[in-house]
N, C-alpha and C positions, 0 to 999 in steps of 0.2 A: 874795700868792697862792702854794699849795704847787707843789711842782714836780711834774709828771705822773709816774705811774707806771709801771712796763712794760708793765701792761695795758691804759692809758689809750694809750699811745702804738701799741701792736700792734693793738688794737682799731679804732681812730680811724685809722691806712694801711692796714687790710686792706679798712676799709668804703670810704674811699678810691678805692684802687686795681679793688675787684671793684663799685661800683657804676658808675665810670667808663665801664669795658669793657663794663657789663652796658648803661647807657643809649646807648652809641655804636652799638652792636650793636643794639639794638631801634629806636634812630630812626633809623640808616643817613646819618647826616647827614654833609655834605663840605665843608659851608664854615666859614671860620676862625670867624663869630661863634657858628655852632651849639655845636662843638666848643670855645670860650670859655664858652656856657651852659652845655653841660653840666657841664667840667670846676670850675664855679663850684659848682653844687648839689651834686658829688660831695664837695667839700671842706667846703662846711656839712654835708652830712648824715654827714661824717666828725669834724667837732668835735661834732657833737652826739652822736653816738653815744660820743666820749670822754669828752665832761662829765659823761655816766650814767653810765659804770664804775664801780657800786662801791665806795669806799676801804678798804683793810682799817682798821679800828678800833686808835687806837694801846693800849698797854697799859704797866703798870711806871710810870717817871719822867713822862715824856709825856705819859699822861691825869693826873695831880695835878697839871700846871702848868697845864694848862687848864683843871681845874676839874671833869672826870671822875671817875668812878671805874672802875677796873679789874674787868674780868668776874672772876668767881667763880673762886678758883684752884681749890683742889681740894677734889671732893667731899669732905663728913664733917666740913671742917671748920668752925670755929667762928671767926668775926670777932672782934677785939677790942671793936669798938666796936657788937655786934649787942645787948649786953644793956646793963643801969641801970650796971653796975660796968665800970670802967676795966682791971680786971686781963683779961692772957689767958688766953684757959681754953682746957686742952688737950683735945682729946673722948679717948673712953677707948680703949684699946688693943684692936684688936680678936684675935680668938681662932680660931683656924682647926676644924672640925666636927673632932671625933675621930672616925676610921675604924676600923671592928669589924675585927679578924685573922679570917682563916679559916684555921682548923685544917686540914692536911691529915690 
């Protein structure tokens, strides 16, 4: 299993922490087993809000060992392996608009 992320872990004690306060506060509850439920459900609904975060997507060495491929590096350009031939093909060089002089 990977290890959480800072999001995963910031996410999952803020809901924690602010759903706790928010259901103690709306049932008004005093006794120890109330205050054991609720603080039960605030902590599922704090793992479950972390197991949804998201992962960012790995990229480079990382995705090839798993069997991924890496997103698109940079526009323009051209894969090796996107045509029938094995060579790399450079794309062509591009050319910046020539600007007209104004004569004073």
């Amino acid at each position: 299993m990977p290890r959480p992320t800072a999001a995963q872990l910031a996410y999952g004690s803020a809901t924690v922490i602010v759903s706790t306060i928010a259901m103690l506060l709306l049932s008004q509850t005093s006794t120890g087993v109330g205050v054991a439920v609720i603080s039960a459900a605030a902590l599922a609904l704090g793992l479950l809000v972390a197991l949804t975060v998201p992962l960012p997507r790995r990229r480079g060495r990382h995705a090839a060992a798993r069997g991924t491929r890496p997103a698109a590096a940079v526009p323009g350009t051209v894969r090796a392996d996107a045509g029938t031939d094995t060579a790399a093909r450079v794309p062509e060089p591009r050319t910046a608009p020539v600007e007209h002089s104004v004569h004073h």
